[in-house]
N, C-alpha and C positions, 0 to 999 in steps of 0.2 A: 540529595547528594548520594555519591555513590557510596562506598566504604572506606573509601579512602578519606572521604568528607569533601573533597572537589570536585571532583568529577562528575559528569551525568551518567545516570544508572544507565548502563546499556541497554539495557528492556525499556527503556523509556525512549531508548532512540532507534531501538528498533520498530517499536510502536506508533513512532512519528513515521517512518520508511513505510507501512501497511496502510498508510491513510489512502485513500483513492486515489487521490492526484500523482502519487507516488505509481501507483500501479496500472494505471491510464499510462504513464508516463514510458512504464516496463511496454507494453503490447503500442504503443505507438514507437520507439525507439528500436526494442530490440529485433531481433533477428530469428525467424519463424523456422526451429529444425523439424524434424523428420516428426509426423505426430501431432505437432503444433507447441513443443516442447519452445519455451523462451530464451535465449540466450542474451546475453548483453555482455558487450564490451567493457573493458575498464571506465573508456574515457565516457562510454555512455550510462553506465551507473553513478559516475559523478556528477553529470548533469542534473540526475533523477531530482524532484522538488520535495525537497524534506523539511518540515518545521526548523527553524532556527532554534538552537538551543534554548533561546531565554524563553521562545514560544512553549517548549516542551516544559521546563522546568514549570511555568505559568499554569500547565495543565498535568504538572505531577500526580496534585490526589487524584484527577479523575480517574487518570491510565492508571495507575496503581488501585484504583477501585475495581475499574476492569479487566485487568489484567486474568484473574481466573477465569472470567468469561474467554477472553480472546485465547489464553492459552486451552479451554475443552476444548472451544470449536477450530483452531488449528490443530487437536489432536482428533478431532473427527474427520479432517479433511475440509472443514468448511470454510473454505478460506475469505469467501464473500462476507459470512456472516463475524468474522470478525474484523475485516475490514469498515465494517458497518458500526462495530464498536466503538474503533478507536476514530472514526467520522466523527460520532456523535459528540466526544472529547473534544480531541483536536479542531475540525475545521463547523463543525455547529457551535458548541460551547466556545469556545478560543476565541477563534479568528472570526466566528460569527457570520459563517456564512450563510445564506438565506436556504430555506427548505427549497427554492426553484433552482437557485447558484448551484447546491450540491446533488438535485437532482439532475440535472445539465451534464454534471462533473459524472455521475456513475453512470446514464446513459451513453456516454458519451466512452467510459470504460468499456464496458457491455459490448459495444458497435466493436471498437478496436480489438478487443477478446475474439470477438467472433471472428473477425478479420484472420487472425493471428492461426488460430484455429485452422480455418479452410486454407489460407496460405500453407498450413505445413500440412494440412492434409494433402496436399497437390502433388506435395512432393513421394509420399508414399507411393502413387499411380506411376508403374511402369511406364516406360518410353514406349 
């Protein structure tokens, strides 16, 4: 619980939000600017597929175990590598997704990244 005692700790729901499915979700939905920079709409951030609350609270200790992890490697820039963390929590431990389901799930990230990428590189190339 949060401080308040009801609430879900917001690091815990933002840590649901970095799970892959979440960010597969970002480079297939959003909008590829100049760069290959992501953009997303209001109403397509709501879509985005985020752990249900009871899911997150269910895997409280672990994301709070990892949490230091996840926050170095988003301060080194690595945002794969704590994406991978809060996988390991959420959708292996959790929801128990199979080591092929979740490899599926990041390839399948990976593809759309790339995508994302050369689409906004395109745009940088003068007319």
């Amino acid at each position: 619980m949060g401080a308040g005692g009801g609430e879900v700790d917001v690091w815990l729901g933002v840590g649901g939000a970095v799970a892959a499915a979440a960010i597969a979700c970002c480079d297939a939905d959003g909008d590829a600017q100049c760069g290959g920079v992501l953009k997303l709409e209001p109403r397509e951030a709501d879509q985005l597929p985020v752990p249900a609350p009871a899911v997150v609270l269910a895997a409280r200790a672990g994301l709070q175990a990892c949490r230091p992890a996840v926050r170095d490697a988003l301060r080194r820039g690595n945002l794969l590598h704590a994406v991978a963390l809060v996988d390991r929590v959420l959708l292996r431990a959790q929801l128990q997704l199979s080591e092929d389901q979740h490899g599926e799930l990041v390839a399948a990230r990976a593809l759309l990244a790339a995508r994302r990428v050369a689409r906004g590189a395109t745009r940088l190339v003068p007319p």
